[in-house]
Each structure stands twice: as structure tokens, then as C-alpha cells.
N, C-alpha and C positions, 0 to 999 in steps of 0.2 A: 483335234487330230483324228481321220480317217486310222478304223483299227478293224482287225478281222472279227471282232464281235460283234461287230454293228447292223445285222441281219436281225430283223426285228424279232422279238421272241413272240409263242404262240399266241399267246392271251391277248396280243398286239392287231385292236380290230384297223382301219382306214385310219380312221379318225387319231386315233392315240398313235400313231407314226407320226401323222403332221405335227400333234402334239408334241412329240419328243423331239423332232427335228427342230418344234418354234422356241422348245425351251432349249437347247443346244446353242441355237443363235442367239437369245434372252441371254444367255448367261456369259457366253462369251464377251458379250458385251457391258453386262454388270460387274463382271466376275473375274478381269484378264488376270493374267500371271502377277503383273508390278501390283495391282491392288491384294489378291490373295497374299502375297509375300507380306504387304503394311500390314496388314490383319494380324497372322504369324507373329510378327514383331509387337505391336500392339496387345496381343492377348486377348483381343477382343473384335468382334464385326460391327464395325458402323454401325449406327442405326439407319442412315441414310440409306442403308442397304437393303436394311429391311423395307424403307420407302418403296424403291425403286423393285421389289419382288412384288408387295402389294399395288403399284401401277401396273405391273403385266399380270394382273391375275395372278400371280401364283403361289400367294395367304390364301390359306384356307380352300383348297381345293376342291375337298370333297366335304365342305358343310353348302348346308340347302342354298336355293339361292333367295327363300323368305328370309337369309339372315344375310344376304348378300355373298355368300357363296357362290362357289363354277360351278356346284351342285355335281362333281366327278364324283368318282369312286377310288378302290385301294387303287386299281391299277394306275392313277394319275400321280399318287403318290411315289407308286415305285419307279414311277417315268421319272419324278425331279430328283428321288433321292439318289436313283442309279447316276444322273446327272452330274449331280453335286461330286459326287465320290471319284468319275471320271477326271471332273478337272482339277480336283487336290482342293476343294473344299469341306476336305473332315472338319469338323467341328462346328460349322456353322448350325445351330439348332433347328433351323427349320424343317427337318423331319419331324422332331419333336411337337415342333408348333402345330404343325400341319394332321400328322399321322398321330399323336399319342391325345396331346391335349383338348384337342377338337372334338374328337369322338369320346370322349371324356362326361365333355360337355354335354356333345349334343345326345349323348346317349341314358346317359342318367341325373341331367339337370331338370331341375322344374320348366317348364314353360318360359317363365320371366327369368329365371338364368340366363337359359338360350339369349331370350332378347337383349338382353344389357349385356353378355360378353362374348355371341359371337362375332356380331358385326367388327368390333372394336378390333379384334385375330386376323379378320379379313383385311381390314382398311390399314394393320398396322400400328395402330393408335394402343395397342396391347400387347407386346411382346409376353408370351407364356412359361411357365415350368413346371413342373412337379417336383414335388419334392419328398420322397421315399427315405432315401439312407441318411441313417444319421451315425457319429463315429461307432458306435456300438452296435447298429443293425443295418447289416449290408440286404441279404438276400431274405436271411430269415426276418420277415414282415412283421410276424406275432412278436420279435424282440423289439417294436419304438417305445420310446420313453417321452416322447411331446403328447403330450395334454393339451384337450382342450377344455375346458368347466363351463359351463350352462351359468350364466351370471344374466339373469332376467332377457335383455333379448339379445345379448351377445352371448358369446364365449369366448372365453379367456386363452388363448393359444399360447402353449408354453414349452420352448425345448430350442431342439439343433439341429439342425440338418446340413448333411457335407456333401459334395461330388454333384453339385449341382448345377446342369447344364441350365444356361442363357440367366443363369442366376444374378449376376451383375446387370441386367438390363430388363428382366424382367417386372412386368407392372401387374402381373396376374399368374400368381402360384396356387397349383393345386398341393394340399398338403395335406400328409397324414399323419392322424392325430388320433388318440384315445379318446374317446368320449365317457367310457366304461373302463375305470382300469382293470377292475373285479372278474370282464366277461371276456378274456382272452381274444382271440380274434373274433367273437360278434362286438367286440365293444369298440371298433375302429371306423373311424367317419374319415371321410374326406372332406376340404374346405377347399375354395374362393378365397386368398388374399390377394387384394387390391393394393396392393403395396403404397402406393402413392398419398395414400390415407390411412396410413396403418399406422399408430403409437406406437412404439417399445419393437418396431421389425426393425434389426439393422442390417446389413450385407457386411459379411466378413472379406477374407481372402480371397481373391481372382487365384485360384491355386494355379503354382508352377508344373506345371506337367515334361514329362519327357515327346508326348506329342499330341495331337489333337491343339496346337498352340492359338489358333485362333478364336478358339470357343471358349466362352465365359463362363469357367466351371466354377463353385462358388460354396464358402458358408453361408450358411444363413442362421438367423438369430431370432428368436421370438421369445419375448421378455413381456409377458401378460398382455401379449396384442388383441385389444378387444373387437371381435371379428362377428358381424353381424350374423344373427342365427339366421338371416334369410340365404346367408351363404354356404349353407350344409349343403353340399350338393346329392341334389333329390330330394332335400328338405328332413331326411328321414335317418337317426342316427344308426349306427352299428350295420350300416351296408358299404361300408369302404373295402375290406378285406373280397368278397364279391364282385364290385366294381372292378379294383384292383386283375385281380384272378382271370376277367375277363377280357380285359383287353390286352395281357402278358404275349399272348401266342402271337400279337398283332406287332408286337415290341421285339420279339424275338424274330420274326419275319424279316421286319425292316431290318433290322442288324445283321442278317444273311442278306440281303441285297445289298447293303453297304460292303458285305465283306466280299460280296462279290464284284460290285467294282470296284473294289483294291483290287482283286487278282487279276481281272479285263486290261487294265488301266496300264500295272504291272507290267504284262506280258506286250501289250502294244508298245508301250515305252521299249523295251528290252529291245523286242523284234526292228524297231527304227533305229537303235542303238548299235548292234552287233552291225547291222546293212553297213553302215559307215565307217564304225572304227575296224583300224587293221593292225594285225601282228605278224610278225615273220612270213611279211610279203601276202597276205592274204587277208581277206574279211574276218571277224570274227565267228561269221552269220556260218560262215566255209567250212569250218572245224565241225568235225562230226560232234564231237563235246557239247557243244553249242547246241546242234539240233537236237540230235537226242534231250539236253535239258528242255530246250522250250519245246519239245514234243510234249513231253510229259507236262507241261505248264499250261499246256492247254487241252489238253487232255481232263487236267483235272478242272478247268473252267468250263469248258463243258459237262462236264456230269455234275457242276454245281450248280451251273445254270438250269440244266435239264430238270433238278429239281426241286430249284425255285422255283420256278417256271411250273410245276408242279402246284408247290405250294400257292403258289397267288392263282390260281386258276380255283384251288381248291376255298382258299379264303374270303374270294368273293361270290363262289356259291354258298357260303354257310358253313360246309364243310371241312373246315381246318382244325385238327384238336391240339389240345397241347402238344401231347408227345411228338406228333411229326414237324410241329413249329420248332419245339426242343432240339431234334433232328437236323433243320437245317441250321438254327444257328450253331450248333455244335461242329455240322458238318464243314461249313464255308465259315466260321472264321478258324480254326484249325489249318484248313484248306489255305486261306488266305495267307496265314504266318509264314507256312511251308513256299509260296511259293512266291512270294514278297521277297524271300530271303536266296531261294533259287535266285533270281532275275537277278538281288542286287551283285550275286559272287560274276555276272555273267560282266557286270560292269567293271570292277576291278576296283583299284583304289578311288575312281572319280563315283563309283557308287555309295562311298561314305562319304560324300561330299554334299552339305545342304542344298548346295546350288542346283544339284540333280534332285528331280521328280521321283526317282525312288528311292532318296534319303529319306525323305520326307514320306512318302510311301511306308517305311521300314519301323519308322517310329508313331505312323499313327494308327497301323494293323492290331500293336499289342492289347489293344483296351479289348480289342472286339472278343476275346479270351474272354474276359471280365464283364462287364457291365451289361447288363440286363440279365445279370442271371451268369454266373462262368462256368466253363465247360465241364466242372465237377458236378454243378447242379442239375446242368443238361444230362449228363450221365444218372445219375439220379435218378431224375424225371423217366427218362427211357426205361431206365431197369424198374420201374414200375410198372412198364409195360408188358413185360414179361411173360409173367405168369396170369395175365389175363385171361 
């Protein structure tokens, strides 16, 4: 669907237009309405699907192309994720595979990491995760209680972990784990589990969500899984809380772009919406009501744009910090709920209706509050910025 956002944003060189245009058509074609809908009802995305993303290039975007990579950057990533979010594919994890877990990888793995697992992200052949929260430690990181123990050349990985995305299909979780219970956050590592090979790993509950329904959110279970010490990523214990820390601003980015095409997505839907239906002998579009609302609807898409568009300009010079990443996800999913919820009242009763695009819209805005961090912490985070 042609929408008035579609003017390419600054950071947008020649090149990354064709791209955005080539993954538009890619996806329409992998991605239509009747397949999204099986997904939603399934609870889960094919794997097939994930095939068919790694045939067009679009695994692994911005790892090297020594490991079989496009060898792109951030800005390719927020070309598919803004994609995905345009055509009501929330929950699909490949931001995560793409933008969280790759750079993961390729940034603080050993050499021979790199080799054995990123090709495998690229080609498909490894769907990925992390795995952070467990039922007792959501944000604050310093409260996990999984263990891992030094047992000659393994370690013994031991705990729970909940709300975990691509978790039902994944075959390579990154996880975090105490290595040092004693050394507070120096004594946290992150791991490599190859699931596929793993003793005592089991997957729990595909949890029921109120939205994001076709993304495979998941327990997980590690019951003395002996996990090879060659799979410490970086090789090196007590640098996971660091790691972590480092790629947060990168998480919280892509989750203001996600939440900003809900609001894009939103407002276009609306705007083709009102054009058509009519009341009391007139358009909807006609009611000053109406305009005034989606004035403001897009109003506020643009100044959330404007500083995303900021932000990813800034995070691919180097220059992104916390606080202003804090910043946009707080800003644009706020943004997003407020105007999610505008559009759906413009619909009337068929806007509580699944079968509409902003039903669906309305129930998968709420997480972006929450997950990587919720708006309480983003406040937080900011009012530390303060008195700088």
C-alpha cells in the first residue's frame, strides 16, 4: 500500500532506495496478508520462511561477506525492519536475528566463533536468540540466577529463561549466565547454545500473548546442559554484562523504528479508510473531527521520524549513546500507543474487529512499552542525564 511516508528518509543514499523498494516487493511476495494471517493463528513463522528470506539475501545483512554476508550496515537493517512492521509482520524475529544477534557475534566472538556460526544465520541453517530475562529478572540484568560451572572443558548451564523471542525454532541461543556468582555483574558471561546438541535443554511454553501472535515467544529450560567452554563468547569469562551494555542503544533503536512503523502503517491505513467509508451523507475523511485527528497523527510521525532519522544517522557514525537511544524508544513507542489508538476510534466499531489491520495494529503496539527496557527505565536512564 502506497502511503504518504514513503519519501525516503535522509540517511537514505541511491542505493538503499532500490533496496527498500527490492525488499517491499521480496516481502509482498513472501509475506501476503493470507500467509501472515496462518502465522497469527499458528503462533509461529515457518521455517520455510525463513528459507525463502535467506534466498533473497535478506539473513544476515550486515555481517562480512567473509562469512557470507551482504556485508550492509545499520541502515539495511532499518530498511527491512521498517518493512516488516509496515506489512503487520510484528513478531517475526528477524530483526533480532539480523540486528541483535549477529553483531553479537561478530563483534565479541573469537575468530572460529565467527566461522562456525555466522554463515549458518546467513544461509538459514540457524535460526537465533538471546536469551536475558528469566521469571525473576526482567531489566535488572545483575538479578539472573542461570549458572554456568567450569566442569573441565564444558560448562554446566543451569536455570530459566522466559519471554523469549524465535525461542521455539531456534538452534543457536545466546545466553546469559553467571560464571562468578560472588563477582556481581563482572562474573556474567555470555554462551553459544547449539540447541540441536544440547543434553538437559528443553523448550517450554510457545506463550499465549495478547499480541505479537505470530512470533515464537518461549520458555526455556537448561538443566545441567553441558555447553562447550569453546562457546564462551570471546572466549573470555566475566565480559557478558559489557557486551550486553553495548549493543542495548542498538536494541532500543530498532524498537523505535519498529514503533514507528506502527504509527506510518497506522495513519496510512486510517487515511484509506475514512476516503471511503461514509456517514451522514458524507466521507469520514470530510468531518473536520477526522482531519484535525489525523493532522495530529501525522504530526506526530513526523517528529518521530525526524528523530530517528536522527538517531540512525548518528549510530552509524559511532555516535549514538545511551541516553538518546533511551530517548527514542521512549519517545516513538509512547508515540505509537497514542496514535494506534487515535486511528483505531477513527474506525468505529469495525476497528475492534481482527479482520482490520488496526486491530491487529492496536494489540501489537503494547509490548513496545515494555520489552527492551519499558518506559520507566527509559525515564531513568534519561534523568541520569541530567545533571551531567
Amino acid at each position: 500500500m502506497a502511503g504518504i511516508f514513503d519519501q525516503p528518509s535522509r540517511w537514505m543514499d541511491d542505493e538503499l532506495v532500490l533496496f527498500d523498494d527490492n525488499v517491499r516487493r521480496m516481502l509482498a511476495d513472501c509475506a501476503p496478508p493470507e500467509r501472515l494471517a496462518r502465522w497469527r493463528a499458528d503462533g509461529i513463522v515457518e521455517r520455510a520462511a525463513w528459507s525463502d528470506l535467506a534466498r533473497a539475501g535478506l539473513l544476515g545483512l550486515s555481517i562480512a561477506p567473509e562469512y557470507g554476508g551482504a556485508g550492509g550496515d545499520f541502515r539495511h537493517e532499518a530498511v527491512l525492519t521498517r518493512r516488516l512492521g509496515l506489512i503487520g509482520a510484528e513478531g517475526w524475529g528477524v530483526p533480532l536475528h539480523n540486528g541483535i544477534v549477529a553483531p553479537y557475534i561478530e563483534s565479541f566472538g573469537t575468530p572460529e566463533q565467527r566461522r562456525r556460526w555466522l554463515p549458518k544465520m546467513v544461509s538459514g541453517e540457524y535460526i537465533t536468540a538471546i536469551a536475558m530475562t528469566e521469571p525473576g529478572a526482567g531489566s535488572d540484568l545483575r538479578g539472573i540466577r542461570t549458572t554456568a560451572r567450569r566442569d573441565g572443558d564444558v560448562y554446566r548451564l543451569s536455570g530459566q529463561k522466559t519471554f523469549i523471542t524465535n525461542g521455539q525454532l531456534a538452534n543457536l541461543i545466546i545466553v546469559v549466565a553467571r560464571t562468578d556468582p560472588a563477582a556481581g555483574g563482572k562474573g556474567i558471561s555470555l554462551f553459544g547454545v547449539e540447541t540441536d546438541a544440547a543434553p538437559g535443554f528443553r523448550r517450554g511454553r510457545n506463550l499465549d500473548k495478547i499480541g505479537l501472535e505470530m512470533g515464537d515467544t518461549s520458555e526455556l529450560f537448561f538443566d545441567d546442559v553441558p555447553v562447550p567452554a569453546a562457546n564462551l563468547l570471546g572466549g573470555e569469562e566475566g565480559r557478558g554484562l559489557p557486551q550486553l551494555m553495548q549493543q542495548l542503544p542498538k536494541e532500543r533503536l530498532m524498537i523505535a523504528i519498529e514503533s514507528l512503523a506502527l504509527i506510518e502503517a497506522a495513519v496510512d491505513h486510517t487515511i484509506a479508510y475514512v476516503q471511503e467509508r461514509h456517514a451522514f451523507g458524507q466521507r469520514l475523511f470530510d468531518f473536520q473531527n477526522t482531519q484535525f485527528r489525523l493532522a495530529e497523527c501525522k504530526t506526530e510521525a513526523m517528529v518521530a521520524r525526524s528523530f530517528i532519522d536522527d538517531c540512525i544517522d548518528l549510530y552509524v557514525r559511532g555516535e549514538l549513546d545511551a541516553t538518546r537511544a533511551s530517548m527514542a524508544k521512549l519517545w516513538a513507542s509512547e508515540r505509537a500507543q497514542k496514535v494506534v489508538d487515535n486511528c483505531l476510534q477513527l474506525f468505529g466499531g469495525y476497528g475492534y474487529m481482527n479482520e482490520y489491520p488496526i486491530a491487529q495494529m492496536y494489540k501489537n503496539v503494547r509490548v513496545k512499552r515494555i520489552y527492551g527496557g519499558t518506559s520507566e527505565i527509559m525515564k531513568l536512564l534519561i534523568a541520569r542525564s541530567l545533571a551531567a
